[in-house]
Biopython code that builds the backbone (N, CA, C, O; Angstrom):
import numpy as np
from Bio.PDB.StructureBuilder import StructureBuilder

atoms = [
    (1, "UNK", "N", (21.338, 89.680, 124.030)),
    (1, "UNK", "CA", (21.614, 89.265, 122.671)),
    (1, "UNK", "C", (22.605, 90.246, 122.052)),
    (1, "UNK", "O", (22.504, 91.455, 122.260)),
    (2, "UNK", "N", (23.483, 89.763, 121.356)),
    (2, "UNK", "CA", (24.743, 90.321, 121.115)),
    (2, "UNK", "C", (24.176, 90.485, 119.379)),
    (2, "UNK", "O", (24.022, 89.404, 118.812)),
    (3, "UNK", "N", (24.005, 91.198, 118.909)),
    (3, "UNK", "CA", (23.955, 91.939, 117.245)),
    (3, "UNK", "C", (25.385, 92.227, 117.111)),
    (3, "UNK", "O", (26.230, 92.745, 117.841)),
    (4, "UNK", "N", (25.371, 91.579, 115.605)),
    (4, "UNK", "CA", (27.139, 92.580, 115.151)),
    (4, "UNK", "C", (26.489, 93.500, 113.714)),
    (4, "UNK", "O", (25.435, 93.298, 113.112)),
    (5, "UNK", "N", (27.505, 94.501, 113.470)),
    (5, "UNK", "CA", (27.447, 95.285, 112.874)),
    (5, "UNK", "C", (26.341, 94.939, 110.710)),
    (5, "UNK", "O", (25.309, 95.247, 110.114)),
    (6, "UNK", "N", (27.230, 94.390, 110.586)),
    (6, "UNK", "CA", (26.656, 93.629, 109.961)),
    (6, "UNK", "C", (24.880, 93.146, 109.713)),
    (6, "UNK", "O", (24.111, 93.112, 108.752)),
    (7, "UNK", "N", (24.808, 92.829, 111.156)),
    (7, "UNK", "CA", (23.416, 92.691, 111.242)),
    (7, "UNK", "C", (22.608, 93.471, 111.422)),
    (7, "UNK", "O", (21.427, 93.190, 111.218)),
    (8, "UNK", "N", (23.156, 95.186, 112.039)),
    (8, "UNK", "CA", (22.554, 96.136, 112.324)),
    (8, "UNK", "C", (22.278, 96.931, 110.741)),
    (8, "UNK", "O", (21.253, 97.470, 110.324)),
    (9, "UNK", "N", (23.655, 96.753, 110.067)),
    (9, "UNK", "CA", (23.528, 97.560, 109.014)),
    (9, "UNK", "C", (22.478, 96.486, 107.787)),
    (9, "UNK", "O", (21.849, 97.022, 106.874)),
    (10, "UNK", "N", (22.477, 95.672, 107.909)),
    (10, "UNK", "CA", (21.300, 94.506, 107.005)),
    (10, "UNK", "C", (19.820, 95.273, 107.473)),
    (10, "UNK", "O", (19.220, 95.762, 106.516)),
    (11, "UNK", "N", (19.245, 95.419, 108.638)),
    (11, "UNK", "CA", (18.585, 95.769, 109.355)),
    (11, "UNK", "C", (17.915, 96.928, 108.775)),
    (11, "UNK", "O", (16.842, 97.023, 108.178)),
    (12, "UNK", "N", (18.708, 97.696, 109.059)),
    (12, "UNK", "CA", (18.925, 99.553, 108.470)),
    (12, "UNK", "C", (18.089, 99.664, 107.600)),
    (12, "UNK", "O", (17.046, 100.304, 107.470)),
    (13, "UNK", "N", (19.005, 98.541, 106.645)),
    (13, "UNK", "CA", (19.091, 98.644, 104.901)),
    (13, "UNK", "C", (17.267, 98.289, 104.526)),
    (13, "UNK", "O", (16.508, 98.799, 103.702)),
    (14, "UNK", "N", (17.024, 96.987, 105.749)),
    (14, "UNK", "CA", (15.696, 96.491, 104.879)),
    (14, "UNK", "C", (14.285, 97.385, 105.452)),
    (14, "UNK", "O", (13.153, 96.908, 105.368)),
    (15, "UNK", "N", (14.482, 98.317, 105.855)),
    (15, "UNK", "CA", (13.648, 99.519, 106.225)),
    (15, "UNK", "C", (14.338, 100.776, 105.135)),
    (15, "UNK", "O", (13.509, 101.530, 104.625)),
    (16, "UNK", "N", (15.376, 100.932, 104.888)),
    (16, "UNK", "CA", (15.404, 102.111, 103.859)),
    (16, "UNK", "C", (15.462, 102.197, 101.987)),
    (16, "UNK", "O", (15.504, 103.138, 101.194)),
    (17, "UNK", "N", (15.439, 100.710, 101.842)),
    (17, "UNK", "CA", (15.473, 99.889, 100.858)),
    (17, "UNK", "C", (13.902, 99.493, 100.312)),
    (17, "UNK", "O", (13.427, 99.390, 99.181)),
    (18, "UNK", "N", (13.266, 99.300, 101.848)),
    (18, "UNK", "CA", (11.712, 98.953, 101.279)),
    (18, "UNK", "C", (11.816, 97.493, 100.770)),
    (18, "UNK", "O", (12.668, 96.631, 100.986)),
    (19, "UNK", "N", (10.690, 97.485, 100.030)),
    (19, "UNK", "CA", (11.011, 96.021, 99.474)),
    (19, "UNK", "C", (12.161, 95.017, 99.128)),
    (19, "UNK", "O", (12.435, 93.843, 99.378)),
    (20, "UNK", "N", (12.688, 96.048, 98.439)),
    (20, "UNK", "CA", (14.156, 95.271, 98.068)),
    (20, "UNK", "C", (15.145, 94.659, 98.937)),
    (20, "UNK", "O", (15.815, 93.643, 99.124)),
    (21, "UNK", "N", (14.863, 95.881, 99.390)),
    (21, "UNK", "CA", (16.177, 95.488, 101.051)),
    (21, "UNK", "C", (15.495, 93.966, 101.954)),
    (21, "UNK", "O", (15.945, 92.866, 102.277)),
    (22, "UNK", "N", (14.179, 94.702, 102.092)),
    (22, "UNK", "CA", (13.158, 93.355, 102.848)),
    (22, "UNK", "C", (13.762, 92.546, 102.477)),
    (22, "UNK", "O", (14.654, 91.973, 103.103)),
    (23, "UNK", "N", (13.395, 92.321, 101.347)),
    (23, "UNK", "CA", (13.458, 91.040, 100.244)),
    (23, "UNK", "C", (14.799, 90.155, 100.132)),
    (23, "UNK", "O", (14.867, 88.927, 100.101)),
    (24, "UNK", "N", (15.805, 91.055, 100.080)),
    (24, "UNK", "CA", (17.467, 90.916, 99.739)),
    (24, "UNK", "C", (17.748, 89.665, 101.404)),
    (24, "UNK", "O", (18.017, 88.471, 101.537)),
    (25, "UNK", "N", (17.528, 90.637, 102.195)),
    (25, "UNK", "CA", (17.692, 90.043, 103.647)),
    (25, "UNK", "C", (16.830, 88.802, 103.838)),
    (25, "UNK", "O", (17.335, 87.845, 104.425)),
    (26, "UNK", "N", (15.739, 88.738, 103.453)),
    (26, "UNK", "CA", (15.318, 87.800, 103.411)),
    (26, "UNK", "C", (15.411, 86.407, 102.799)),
    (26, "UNK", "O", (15.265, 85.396, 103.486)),
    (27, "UNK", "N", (15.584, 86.389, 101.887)),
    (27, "UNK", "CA", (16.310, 85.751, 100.826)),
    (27, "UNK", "C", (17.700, 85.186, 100.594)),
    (27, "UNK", "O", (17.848, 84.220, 99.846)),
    (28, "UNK", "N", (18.768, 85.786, 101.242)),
    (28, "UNK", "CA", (20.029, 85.579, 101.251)),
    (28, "UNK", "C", (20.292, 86.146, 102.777)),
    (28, "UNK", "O", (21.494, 86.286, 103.007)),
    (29, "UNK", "N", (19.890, 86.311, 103.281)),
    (29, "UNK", "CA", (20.618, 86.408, 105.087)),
    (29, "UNK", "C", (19.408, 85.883, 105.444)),
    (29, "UNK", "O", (18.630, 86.831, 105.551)),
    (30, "UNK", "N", (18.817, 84.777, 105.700)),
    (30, "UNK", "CA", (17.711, 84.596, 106.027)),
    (30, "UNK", "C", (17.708, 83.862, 107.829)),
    (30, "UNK", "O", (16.822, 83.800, 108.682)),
    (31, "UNK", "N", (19.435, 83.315, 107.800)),
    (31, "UNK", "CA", (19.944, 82.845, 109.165)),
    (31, "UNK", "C", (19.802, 84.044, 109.984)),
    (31, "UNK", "O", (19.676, 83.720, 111.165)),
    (32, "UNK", "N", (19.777, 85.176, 109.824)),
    (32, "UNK", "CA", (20.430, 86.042, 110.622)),
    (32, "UNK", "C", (19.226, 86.391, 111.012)),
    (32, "UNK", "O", (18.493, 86.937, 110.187)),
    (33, "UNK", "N", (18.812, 86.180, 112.198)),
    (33, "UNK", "CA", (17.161, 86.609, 112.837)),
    (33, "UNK", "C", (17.045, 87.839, 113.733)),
    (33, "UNK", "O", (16.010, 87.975, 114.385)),
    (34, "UNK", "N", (17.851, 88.589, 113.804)),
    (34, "UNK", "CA", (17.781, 89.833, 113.771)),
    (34, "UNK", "C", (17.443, 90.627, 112.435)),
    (34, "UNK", "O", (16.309, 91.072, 112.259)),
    (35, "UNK", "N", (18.370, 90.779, 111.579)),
    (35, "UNK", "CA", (18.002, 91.500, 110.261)),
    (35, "UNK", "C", (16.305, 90.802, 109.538)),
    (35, "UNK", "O", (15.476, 91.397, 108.850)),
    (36, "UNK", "N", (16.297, 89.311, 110.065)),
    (36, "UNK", "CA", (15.355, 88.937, 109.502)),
    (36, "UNK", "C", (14.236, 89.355, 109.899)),
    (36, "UNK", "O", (13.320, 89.442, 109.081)),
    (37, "UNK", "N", (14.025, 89.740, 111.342)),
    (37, "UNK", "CA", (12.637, 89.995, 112.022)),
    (37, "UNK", "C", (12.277, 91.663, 111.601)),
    (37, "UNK", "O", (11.164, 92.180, 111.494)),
    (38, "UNK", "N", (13.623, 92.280, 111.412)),
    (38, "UNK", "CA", (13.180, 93.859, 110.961)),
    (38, "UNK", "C", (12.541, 93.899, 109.274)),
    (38, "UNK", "O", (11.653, 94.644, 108.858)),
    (39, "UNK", "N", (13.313, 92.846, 108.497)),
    (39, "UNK", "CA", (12.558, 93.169, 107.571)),
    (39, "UNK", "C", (11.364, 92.752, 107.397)),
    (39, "UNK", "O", (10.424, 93.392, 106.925)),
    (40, "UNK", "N", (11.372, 91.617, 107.792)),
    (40, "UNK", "CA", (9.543, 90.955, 108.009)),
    (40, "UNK", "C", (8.978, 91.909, 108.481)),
    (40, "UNK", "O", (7.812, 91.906, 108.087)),
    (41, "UNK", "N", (9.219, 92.859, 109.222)),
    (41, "UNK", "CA", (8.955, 94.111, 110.129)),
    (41, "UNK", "C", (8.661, 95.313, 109.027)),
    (41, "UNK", "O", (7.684, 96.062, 109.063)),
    (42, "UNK", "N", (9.671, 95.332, 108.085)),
    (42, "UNK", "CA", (9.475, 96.887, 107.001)),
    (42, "UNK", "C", (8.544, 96.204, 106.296)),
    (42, "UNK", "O", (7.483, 96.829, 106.296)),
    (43, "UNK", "N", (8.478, 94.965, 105.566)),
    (43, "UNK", "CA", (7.494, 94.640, 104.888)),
    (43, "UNK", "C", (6.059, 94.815, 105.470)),
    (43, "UNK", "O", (5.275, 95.365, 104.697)),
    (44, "UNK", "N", (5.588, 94.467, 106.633)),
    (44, "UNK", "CA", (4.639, 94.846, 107.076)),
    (44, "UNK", "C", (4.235, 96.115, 106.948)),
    (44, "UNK", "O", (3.119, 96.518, 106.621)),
    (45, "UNK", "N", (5.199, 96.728, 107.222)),
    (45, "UNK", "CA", (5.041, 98.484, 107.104)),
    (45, "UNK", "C", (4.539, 98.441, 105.024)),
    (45, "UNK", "O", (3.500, 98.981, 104.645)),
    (46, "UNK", "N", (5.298, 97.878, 104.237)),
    (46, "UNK", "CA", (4.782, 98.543, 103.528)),
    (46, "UNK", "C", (3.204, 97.921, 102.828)),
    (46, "UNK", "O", (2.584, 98.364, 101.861)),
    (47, "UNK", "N", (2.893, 96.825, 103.671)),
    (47, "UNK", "CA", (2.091, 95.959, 103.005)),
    (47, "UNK", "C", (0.612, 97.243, 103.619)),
    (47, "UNK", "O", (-0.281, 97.560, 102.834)),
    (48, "UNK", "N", (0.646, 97.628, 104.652)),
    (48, "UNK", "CA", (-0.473, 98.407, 105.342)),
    (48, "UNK", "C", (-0.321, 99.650, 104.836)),
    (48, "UNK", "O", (-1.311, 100.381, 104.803)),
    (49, "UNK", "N", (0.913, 100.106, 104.360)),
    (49, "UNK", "CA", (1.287, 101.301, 103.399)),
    (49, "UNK", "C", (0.273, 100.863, 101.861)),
    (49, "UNK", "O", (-0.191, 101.908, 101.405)),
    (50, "UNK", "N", (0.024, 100.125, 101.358)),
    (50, "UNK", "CA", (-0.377, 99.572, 100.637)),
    (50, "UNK", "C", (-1.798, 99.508, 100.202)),
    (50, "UNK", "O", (-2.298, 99.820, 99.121)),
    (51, "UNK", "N", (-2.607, 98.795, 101.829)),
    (51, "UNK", "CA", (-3.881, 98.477, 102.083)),
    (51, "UNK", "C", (-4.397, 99.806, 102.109)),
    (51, "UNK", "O", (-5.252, 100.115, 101.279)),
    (52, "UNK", "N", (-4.068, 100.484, 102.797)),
    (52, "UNK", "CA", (-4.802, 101.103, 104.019)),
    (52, "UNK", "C", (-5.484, 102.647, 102.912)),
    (52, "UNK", "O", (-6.404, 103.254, 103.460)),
    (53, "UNK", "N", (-5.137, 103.075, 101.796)),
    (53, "UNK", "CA", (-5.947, 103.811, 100.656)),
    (53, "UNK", "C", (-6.873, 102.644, 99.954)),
    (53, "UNK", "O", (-8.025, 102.926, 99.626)),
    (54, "UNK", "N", (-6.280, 101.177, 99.707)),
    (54, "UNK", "CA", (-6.978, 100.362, 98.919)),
    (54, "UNK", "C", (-8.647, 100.177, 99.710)),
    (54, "UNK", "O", (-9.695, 100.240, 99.067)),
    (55, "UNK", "N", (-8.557, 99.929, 101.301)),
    (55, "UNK", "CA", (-9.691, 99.398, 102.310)),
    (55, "UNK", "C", (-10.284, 100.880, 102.144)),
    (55, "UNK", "O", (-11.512, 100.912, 102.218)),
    (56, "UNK", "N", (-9.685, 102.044, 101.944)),
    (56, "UNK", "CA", (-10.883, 103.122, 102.206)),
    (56, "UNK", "C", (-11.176, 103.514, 100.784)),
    (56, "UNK", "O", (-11.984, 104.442, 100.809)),
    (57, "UNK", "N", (-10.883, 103.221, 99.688)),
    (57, "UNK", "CA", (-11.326, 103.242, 98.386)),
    (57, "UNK", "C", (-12.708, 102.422, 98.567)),
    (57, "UNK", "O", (-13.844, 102.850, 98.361)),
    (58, "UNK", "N", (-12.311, 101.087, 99.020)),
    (58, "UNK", "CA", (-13.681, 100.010, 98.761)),
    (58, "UNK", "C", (-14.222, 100.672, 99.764)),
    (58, "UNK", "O", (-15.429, 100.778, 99.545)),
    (59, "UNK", "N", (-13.964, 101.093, 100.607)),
    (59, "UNK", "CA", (-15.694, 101.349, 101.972)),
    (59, "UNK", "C", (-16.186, 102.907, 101.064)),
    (59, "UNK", "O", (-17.328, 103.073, 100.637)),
    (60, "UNK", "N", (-15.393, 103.627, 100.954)),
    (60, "UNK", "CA", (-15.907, 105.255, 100.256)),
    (60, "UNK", "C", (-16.610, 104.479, 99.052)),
    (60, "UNK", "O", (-17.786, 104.838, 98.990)),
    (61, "UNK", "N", (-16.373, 103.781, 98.329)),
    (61, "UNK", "CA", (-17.276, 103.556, 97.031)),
    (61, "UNK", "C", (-18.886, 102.862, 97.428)),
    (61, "UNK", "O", (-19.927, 102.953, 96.779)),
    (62, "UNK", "N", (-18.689, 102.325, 98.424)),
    (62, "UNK", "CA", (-19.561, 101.703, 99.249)),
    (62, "UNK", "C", (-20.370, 102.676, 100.225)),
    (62, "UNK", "O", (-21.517, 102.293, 100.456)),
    (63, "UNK", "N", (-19.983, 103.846, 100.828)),
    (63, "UNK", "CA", (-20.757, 104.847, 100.987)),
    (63, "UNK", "C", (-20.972, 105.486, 100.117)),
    (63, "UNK", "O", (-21.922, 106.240, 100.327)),
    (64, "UNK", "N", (-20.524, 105.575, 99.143)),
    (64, "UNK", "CA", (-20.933, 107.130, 98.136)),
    (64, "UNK", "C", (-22.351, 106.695, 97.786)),
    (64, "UNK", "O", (-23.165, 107.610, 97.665)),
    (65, "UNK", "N", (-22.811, 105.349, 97.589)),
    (65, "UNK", "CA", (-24.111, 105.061, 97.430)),
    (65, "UNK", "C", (-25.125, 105.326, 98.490)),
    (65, "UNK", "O", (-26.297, 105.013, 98.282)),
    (66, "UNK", "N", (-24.701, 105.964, 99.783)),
    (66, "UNK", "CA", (-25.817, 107.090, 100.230)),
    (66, "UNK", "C", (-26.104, 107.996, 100.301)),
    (66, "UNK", "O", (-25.493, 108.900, 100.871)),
    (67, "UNK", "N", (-27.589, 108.099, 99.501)),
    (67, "UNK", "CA", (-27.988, 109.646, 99.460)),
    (67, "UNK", "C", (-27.429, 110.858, 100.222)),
    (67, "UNK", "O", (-27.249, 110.765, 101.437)),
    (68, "UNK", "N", (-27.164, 111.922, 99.599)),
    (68, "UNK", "CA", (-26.987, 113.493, 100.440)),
    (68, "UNK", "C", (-25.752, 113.239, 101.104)),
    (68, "UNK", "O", (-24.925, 114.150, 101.124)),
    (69, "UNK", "N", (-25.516, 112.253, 101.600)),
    (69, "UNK", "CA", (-24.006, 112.042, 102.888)),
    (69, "UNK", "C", (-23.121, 111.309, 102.511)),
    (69, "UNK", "O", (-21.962, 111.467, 102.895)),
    (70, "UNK", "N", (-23.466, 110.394, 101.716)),
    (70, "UNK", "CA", (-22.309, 109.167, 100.950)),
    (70, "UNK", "C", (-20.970, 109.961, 100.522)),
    (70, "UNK", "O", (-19.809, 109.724, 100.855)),
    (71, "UNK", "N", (-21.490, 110.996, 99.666)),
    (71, "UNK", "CA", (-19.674, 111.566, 99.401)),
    (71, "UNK", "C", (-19.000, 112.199, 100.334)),
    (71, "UNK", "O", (-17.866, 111.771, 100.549)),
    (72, "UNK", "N", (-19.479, 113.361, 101.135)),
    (72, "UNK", "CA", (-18.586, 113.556, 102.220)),
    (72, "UNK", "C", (-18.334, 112.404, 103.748)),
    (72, "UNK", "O", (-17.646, 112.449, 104.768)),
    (73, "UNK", "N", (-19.401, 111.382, 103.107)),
    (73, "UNK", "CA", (-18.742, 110.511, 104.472)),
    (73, "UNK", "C", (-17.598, 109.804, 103.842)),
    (73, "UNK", "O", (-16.497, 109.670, 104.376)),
    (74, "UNK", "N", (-17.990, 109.289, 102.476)),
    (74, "UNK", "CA", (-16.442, 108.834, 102.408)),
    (74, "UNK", "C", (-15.046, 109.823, 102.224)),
    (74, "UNK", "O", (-13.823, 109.718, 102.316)),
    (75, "UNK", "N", (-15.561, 110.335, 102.064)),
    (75, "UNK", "CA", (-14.423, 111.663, 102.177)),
    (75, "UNK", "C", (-13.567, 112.212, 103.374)),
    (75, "UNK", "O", (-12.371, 112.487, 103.474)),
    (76, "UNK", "N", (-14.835, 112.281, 104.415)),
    (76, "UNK", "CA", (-14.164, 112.057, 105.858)),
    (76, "UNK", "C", (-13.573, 110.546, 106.110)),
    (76, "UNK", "O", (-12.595, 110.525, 106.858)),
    (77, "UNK", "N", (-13.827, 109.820, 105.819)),
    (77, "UNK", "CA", (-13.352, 108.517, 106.166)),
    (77, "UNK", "C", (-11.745, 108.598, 105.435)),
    (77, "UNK", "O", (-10.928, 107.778, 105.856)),
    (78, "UNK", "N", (-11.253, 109.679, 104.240)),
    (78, "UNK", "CA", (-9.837, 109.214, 103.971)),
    (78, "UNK", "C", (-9.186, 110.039, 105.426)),
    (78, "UNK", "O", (-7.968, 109.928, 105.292)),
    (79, "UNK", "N", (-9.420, 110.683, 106.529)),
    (79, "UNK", "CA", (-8.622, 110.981, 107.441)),
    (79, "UNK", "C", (-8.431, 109.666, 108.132)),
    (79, "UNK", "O", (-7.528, 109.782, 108.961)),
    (80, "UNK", "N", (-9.062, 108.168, 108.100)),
    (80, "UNK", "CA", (-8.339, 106.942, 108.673)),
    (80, "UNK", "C", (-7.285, 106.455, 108.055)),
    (80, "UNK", "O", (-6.422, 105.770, 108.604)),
    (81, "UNK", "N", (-7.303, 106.848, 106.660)),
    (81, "UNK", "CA", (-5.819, 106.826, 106.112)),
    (81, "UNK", "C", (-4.643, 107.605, 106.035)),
    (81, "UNK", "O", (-3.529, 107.286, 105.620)),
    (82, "UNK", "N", (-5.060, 108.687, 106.501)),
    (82, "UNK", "CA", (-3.873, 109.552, 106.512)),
    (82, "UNK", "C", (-3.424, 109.130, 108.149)),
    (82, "UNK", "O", (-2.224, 109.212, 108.414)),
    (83, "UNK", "N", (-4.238, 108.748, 109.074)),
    (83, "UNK", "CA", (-3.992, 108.638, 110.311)),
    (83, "UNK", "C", (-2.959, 106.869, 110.458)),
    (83, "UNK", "O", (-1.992, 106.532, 111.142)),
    (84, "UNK", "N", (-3.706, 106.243, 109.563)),
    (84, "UNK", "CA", (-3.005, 104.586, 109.204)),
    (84, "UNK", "C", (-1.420, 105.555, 108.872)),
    (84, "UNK", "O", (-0.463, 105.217, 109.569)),
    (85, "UNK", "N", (-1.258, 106.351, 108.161)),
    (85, "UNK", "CA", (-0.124, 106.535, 107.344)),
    (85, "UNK", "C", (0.855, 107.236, 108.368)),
    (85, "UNK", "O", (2.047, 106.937, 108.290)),
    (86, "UNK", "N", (0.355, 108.337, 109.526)),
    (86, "UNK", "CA", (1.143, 108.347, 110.662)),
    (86, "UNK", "C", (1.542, 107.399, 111.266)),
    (86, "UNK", "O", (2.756, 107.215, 111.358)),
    (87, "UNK", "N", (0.627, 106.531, 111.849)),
    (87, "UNK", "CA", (1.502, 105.501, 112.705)),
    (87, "UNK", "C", (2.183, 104.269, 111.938)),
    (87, "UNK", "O", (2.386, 103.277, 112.640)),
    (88, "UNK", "N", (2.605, 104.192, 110.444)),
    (88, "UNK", "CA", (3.610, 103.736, 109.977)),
    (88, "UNK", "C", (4.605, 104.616, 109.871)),
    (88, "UNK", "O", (5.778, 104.423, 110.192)),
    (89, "UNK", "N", (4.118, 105.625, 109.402)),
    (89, "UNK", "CA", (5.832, 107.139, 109.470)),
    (89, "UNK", "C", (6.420, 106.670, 111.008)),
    (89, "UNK", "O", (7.636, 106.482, 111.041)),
    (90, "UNK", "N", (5.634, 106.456, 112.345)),
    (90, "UNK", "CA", (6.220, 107.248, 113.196)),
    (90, "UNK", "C", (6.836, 105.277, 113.732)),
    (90, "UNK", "O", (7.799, 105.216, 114.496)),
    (91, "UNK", "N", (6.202, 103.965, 113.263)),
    (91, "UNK", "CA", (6.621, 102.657, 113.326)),
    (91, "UNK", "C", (7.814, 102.416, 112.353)),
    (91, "UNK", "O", (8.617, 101.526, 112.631)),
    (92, "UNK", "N", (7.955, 103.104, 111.317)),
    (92, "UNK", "CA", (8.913, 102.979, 110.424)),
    (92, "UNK", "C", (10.703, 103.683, 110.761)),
    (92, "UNK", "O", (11.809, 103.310, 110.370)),
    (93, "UNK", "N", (10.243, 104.859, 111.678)),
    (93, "UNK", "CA", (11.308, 105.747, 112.247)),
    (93, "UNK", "C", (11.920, 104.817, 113.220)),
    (93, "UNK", "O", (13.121, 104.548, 113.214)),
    (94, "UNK", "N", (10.976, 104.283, 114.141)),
    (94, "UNK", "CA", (11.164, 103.842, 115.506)),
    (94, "UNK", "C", (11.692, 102.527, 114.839)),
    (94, "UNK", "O", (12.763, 102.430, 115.437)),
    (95, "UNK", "N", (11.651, 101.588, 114.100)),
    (95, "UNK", "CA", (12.215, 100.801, 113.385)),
    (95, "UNK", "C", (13.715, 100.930, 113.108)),
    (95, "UNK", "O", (14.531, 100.168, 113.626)),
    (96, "UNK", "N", (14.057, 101.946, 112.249)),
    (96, "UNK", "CA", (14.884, 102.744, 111.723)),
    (96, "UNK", "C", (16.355, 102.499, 113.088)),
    (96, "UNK", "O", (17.411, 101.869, 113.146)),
    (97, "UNK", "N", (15.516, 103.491, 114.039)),
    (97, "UNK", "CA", (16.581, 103.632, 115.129)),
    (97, "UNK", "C", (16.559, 102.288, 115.960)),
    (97, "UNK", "O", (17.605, 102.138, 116.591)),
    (98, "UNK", "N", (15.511, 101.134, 116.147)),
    (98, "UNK", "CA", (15.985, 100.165, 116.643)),
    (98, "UNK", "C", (16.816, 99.161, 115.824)),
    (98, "UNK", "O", (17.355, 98.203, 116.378)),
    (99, "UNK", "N", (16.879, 99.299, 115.015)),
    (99, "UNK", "CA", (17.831, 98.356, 113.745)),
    (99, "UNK", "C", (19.375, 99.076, 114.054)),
    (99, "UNK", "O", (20.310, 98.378, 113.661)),
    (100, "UNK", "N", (19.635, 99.961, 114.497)),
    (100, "UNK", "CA", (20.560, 100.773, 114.548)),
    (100, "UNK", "C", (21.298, 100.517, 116.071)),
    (100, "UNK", "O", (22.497, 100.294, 116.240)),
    (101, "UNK", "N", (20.038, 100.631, 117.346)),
    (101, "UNK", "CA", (20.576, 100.059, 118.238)),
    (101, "UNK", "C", (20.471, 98.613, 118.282)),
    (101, "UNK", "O", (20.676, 98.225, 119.432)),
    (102, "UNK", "N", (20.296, 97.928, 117.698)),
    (102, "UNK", "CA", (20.609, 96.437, 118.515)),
    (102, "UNK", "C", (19.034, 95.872, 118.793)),
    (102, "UNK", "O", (18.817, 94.669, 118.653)),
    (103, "UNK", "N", (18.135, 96.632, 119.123)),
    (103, "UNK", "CA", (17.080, 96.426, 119.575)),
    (103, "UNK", "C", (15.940, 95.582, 118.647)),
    (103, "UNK", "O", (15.686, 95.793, 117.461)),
    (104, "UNK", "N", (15.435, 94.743, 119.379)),
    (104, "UNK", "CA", (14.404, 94.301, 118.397)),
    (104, "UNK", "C", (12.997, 93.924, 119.524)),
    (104, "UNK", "O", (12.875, 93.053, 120.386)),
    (105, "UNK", "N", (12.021, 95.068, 119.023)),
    (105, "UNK", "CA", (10.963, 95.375, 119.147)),
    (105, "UNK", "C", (10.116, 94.846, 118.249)),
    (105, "UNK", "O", (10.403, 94.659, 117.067)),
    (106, "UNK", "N", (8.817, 94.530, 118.886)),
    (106, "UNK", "CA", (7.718, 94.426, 117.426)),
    (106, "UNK", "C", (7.293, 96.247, 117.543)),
    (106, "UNK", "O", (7.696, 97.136, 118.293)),
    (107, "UNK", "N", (6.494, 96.227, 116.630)),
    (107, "UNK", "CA", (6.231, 97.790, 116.262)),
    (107, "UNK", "C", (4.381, 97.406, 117.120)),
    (107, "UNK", "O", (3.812, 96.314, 117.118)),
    (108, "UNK", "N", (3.837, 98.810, 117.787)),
    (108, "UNK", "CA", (2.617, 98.064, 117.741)),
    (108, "UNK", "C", (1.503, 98.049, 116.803)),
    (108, "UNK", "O", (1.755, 98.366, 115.641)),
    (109, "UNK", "N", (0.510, 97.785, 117.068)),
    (109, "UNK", "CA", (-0.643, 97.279, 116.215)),
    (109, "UNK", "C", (0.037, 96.713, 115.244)),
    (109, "UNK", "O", (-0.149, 95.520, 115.483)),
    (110, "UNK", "N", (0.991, 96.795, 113.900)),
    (110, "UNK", "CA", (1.446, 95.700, 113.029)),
    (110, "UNK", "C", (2.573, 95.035, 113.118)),
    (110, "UNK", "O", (3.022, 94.318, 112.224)),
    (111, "UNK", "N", (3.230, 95.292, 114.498)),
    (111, "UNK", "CA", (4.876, 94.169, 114.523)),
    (111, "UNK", "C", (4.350, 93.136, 114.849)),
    (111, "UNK", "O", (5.271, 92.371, 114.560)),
    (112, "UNK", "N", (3.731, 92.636, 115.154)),
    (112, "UNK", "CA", (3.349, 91.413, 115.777)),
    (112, "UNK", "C", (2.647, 90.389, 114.084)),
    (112, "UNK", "O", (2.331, 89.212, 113.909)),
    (113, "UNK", "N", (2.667, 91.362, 113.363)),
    (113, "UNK", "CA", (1.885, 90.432, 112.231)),
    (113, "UNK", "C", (2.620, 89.801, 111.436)),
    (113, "UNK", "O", (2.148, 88.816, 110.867)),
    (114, "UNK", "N", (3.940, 90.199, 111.197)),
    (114, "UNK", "CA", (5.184, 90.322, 111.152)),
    (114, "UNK", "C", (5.941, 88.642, 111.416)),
    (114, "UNK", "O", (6.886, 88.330, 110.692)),
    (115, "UNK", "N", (5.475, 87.730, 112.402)),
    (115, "UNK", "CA", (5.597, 86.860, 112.508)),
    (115, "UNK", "C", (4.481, 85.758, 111.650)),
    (115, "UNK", "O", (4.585, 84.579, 111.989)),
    (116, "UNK", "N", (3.765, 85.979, 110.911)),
    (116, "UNK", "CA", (2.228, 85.521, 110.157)),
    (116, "UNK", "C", (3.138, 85.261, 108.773)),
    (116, "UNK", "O", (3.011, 84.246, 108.087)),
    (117, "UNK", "N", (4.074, 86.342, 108.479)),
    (117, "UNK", "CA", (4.941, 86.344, 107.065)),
    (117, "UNK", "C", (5.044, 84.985, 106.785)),
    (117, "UNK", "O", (5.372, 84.343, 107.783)),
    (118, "UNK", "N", (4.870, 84.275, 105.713)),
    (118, "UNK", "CA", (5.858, 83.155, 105.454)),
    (118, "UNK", "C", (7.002, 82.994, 104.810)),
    (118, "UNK", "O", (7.498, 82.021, 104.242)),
    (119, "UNK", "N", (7.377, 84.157, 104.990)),
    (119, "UNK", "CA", (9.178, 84.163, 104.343)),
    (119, "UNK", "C", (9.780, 83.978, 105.347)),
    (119, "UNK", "O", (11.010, 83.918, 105.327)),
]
sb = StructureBuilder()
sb.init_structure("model")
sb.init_model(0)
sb.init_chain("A")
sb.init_seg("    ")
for serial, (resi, resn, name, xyz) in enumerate(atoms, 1):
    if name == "N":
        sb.init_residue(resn, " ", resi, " ")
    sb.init_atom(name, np.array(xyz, "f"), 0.0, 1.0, " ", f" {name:<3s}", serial, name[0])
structure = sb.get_structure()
C-alpha cells in the first residue's frame, strides 16, 4: 500500500492534535483510510485516557466501603491506572512513528476497538 505524504502528515496530525485532529480527519478526509484508521486509532487512545481514572474512581468508591482495607485497597488499585496510562504513552508513540512510516498497525489491547467507532 502506497501512502502519500499528505496522508502521513493527516495521520501525524490526528495523534498530536488529539481530538481535534481525530475529529478534523475524520470529518473532512474521511476517504482517506489511512489517516482515517489512525485517528479512529488516537481517539481510542484518548477515550481509555478518559475511562481508565473514571472505572477506578467507581470500583475505589466501591471498596472504600470495606472496613480497615477499603481505603488502601482502593488506593492500590489507582496503580491499574497509572499502568492503563503507560500502555497508551507507549501505543500513542508507536502510533506517532507508524503514521510517519506508512505503516498501519492496530495498537494492541485497544487498536482493534478502533474499528467499533462509528465515525
Amino acid at each position: 500500500m502506497t501512502v502519500d505524504n499528505s496522508s502521513r502528515i493527516l495521520a501525524f496530525l490526528s495523534y498530536i492534535l488529539l481530538v481535534v485532529g481525530a475529529l478534523f480527519v475524520l470529518l473532512f478526509r474521511r476517504k482517506d483510510e489511512f489517516a482515517a484508521f489512525h485517528a479512529r486509532q488516537s481517539l481510542v487512545f484518548v477515550i481509555g485516557a478518559l475511562l481508565a481514572p473514571a472505572v477506578w474512581y467507581g470500583i475505589a468508591w466501591l471498596v472504600m466501603w470495606i472496613p480497615g482495607v477499603g481505603g488502601a485497597l482502593g488506593l492500590g488499585l489507582f496503580s491499574g491506572v497509572l499502568a492503563a496510562y503507560l500502555a497508551l504513552i507507549f501505543g500513542w508513540v508507536r502510533g506517532l512513528i507508524d503514521s510517519l512510516n506508512a505503516q498501519q498497525r492496530a495498537m494492541p489491547l485497544v487498536g482493534d476497538w478502533s474499528r467499533y467507532l462509528p465515525l
